[in-house]
C-alpha positions in Angstrom: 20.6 12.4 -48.1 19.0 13.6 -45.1 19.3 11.4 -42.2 18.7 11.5 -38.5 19.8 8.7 -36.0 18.5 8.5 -32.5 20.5 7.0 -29.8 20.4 6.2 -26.0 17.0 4.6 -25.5 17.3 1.8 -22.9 15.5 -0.1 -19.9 15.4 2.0 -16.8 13.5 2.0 -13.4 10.7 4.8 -12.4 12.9 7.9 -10.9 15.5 7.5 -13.7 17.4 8.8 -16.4 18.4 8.9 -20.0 19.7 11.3 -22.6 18.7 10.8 -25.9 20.7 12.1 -28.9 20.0 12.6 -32.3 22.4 12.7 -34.9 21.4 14.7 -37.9 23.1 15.0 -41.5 22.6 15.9 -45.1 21.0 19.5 -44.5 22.5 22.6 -42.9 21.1 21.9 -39.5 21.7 25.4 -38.0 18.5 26.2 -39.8 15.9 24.1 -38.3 14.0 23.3 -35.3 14.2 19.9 -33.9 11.6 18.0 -32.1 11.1 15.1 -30.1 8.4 12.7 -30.5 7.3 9.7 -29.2 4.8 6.9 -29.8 4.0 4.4 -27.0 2.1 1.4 -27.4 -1.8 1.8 -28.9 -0.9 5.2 -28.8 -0.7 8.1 -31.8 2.9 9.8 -31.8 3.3 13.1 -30.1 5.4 16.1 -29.7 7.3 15.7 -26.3 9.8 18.6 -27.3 11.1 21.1 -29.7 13.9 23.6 -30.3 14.0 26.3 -33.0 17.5 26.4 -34.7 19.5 28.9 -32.2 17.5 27.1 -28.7 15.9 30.4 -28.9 12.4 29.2 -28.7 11.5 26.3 -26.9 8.3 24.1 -26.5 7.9 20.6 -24.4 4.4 19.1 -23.9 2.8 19.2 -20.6 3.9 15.7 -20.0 7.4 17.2 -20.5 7.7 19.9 -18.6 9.8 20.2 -15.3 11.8 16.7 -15.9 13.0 16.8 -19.7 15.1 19.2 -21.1 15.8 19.6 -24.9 19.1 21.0 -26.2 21.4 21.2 -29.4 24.7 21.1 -30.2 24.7 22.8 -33.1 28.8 22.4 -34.0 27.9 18.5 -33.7 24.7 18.5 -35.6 22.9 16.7 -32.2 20.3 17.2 -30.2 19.6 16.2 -26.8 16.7 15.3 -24.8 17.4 14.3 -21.1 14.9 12.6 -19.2 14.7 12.8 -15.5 12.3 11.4 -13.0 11.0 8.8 -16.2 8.0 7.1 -15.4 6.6 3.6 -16.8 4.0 6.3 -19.1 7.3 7.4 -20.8 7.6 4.0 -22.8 7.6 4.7 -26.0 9.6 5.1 -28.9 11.1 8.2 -29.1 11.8 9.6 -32.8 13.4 13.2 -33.7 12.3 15.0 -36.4 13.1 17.7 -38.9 12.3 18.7 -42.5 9.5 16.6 -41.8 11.9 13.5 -42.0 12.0 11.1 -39.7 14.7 8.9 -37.3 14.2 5.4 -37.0 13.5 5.5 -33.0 15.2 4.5 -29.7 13.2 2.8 -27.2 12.4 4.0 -23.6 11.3 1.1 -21.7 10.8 2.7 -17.8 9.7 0.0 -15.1 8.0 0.2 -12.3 
C-alpha cells in the first residue's frame, strides 16, 4: 500500500521555522518526484515545492522561493521542506504528494 505521512506542522510566530517531513512507503521512492502542497483556508491547494527523484530538478512557487527549501533523503524514503522566515499567509495545511497519492496533512499555523 502506498502511504505517505507528513510530520512537523505546528504553531509558530512570523520570522520562524519548521521542517516538515514526509514519510513515504509502499513504492520504490527513488523513482519519483515529490511535491509539497498546501491548502489554506477558502483557498484551492497549491504546489509550494517539488523535487524529481535524484534533487536534480527542482521547482518551488513564487511564494516559496528564497525562504523554503525542499530536499530528500532518499536512503530514508523522506522528504523535507524547511520553512524559514514563515509568515501568517503560510497557514495552511501542508500535504506531500506522489503517484498522485496523497498524505493526510500537517498544519502550519504562523501568527503574527
Amino acid at each position: 500500500e502506498v502511504q505517505l505521512v507528513e510530520s512537523g506542522g505546528g504553531l509558530v510566530q512570523a520570522g520562524g521555522s519548521l521542517r516538515l517531513s514526509c514519510a513515504a512507503s509502499g513504492f520504490i521512492f527513488d523513482d519519483y518526484s515529490i511535491g509539497w502542497y498546501r491548502e489554506a483556508p477558502g483557498k484551492e491547494r497549491e504546489e509550494v515545492a517539488c523535487t524529481s527523484s535524484d534533487n536534480g530538478i527542482i521547482y518551488y512557487s513564487p511564494s516559496a522561493k528564497g525562504r523554503f527549501t525542499i530536499s530528500r533523503d532518499n536512503a530514508k524514503n523522506t522528504v523535507y521542506l524547511q520553512m524559514n522566515s514563515l509568515k501568517p499567509e503560510d497557514t495552511a495545511v501542508y500535504y506531500c504528494n506522489a503517484r498522485g497519492i496523497w498524505g493526510q496533512g500537517t498544519l502550519v499555523t504562523v501568527s503574527s
